[in-house]
N, C-alpha and C positions, 0 to 999 in steps of 0.2 A: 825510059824505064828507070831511070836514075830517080827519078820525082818519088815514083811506088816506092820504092825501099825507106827514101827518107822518111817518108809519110808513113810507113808501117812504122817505123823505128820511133818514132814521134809518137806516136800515137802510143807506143808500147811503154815507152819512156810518161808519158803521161799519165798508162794506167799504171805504172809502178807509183809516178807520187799521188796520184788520185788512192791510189791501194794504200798507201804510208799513210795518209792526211787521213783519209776513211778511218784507219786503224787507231790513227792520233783522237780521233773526236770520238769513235767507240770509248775507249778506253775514259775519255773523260765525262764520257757521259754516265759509265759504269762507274768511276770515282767518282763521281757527284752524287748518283744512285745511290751509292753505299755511304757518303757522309750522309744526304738525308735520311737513311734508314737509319745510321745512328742514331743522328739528332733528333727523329723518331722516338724510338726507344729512349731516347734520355729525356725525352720532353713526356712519355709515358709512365715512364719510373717513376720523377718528379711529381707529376701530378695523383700518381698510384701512394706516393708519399704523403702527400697532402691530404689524401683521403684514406690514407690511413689515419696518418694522426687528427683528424678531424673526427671520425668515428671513433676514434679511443678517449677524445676527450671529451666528447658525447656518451661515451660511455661509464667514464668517470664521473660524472657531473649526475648523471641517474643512478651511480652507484651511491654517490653522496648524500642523491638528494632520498633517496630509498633508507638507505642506514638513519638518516634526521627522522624519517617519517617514524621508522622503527621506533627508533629510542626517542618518541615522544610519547608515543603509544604505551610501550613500557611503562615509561614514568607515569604518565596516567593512569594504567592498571596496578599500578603499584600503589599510588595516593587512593585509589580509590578501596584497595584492602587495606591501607593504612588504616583511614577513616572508620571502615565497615567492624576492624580490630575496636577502633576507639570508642566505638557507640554499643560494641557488642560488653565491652569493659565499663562501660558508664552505665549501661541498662545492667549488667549484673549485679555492677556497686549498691545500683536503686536496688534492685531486688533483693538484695542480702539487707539492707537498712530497712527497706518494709517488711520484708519477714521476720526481722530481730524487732522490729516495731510492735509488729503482730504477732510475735509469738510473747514479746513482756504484757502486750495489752489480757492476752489468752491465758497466761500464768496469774495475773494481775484477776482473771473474772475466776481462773479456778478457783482461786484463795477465798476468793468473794462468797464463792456457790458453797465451799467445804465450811467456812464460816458461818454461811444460812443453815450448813445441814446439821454441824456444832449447835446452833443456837435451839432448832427444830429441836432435834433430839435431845437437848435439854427438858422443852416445853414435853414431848410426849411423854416422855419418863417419870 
């Protein structure tokens, strides 16, 4: 009978350090657990980082290149009223010089016709 006691006592004694040892590798399996959900999370961040500032300087670069498009566009509708000024000012110039052409040429036939109609009414009188 002596055997049974030791054997139960052994046995009890075993599942106490099977119970501790059990407890010791839980516990490091849930410290493991939880450094990988860190380093998780940090390797998530990190890369949440990267794609941010990748899409911001993606976004920069369309803003730049949008604003260049702008302001060539401008300058181009800008030259192009420049011009549309310059030819509106050069076609008026012509038209003030052939009207002042054409109004001495029309002074120039009035004098002409009052002079025929002086001379006529000379003759009929």
């Amino acid at each position: 009978m002596a055997e049974i006691g030791f054997k139960l006592r052994t046995t009890a004694t075993t599942d106490k350090i099977s119970e501790r040892k059990a407890k010791e590798i839980i516990k490091k399996i849930e410290r493991e657990r939880k450094e990988a959900q860190e380093k998780a999370k940090m390797m998530i961040d990190r890369h949440c980082g990267k794609t941010r500032y990748d899409f911001f300087r993606r976004l920069e670069k369309l803003v730049q290149n949008y604003r260049n498009e702008i302001t060539e566009v401008v300058e181009s509708a800008e030259n192009d009223v420049l011009k549309a000024l310059e030819i509106c000012v050069a076609s008026k110039n012509d038209t003030v010089i052939k009207i002042s052409i054409h109004e001495s040429l029309l002074y120039d036939k009035i004098k002409r016709l009052k002079e025929i109609r002086k001379s006529l009414e000379t003759i009929v009188i």
